[in-house]
Residue, then its C-alpha position, 0 to 999 in steps of 0.5 A: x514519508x510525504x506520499x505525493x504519487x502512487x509509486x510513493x505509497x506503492x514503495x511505503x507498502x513494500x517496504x513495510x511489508x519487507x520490514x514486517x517480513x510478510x510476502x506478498x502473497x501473505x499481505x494479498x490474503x491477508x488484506x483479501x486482494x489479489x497478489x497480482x494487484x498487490x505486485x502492480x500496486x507497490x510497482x505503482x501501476x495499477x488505478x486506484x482502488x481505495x478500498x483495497x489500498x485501505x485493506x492493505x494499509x490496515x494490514x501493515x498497521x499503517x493509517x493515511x492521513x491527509x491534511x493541507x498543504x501549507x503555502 
């Protein structure tokens, strides 16, 4: 999935938090933020924090890659 906005990666967290049958409380302890970040975050609404959105990445056993776009 090409993740262009925060509503992007904030839907790819939910679903793969879905699909690995976590709640979101689960995934907040986990990945130490809290649920309502975690709420805001797959909504899109919250301001970016990398470092939490990388803990929350690694809990899900997913990686952000980013590479140039060709054009």
């Amino acid at each position: 999935m090409q993740v262009q906005t925060l509503v992007d990666i904030g839907a790819l967290v939910r679903g793969a938090r879905e699909d690995a049958g976590l709640t979101q409380a689960e995934l907040a302890r986990r990945a130490r933020v809290s649920r309502e970040w975690l709420v805001r975050f797959e909504a899109g609404r919250t301001n970016p924090q990398l470092p939490r959105i990388l803990a929350v990445l690694a809990q899900l056993d997913l990686v952000l890659e980013v590479v140039k776009e060709e054009g």
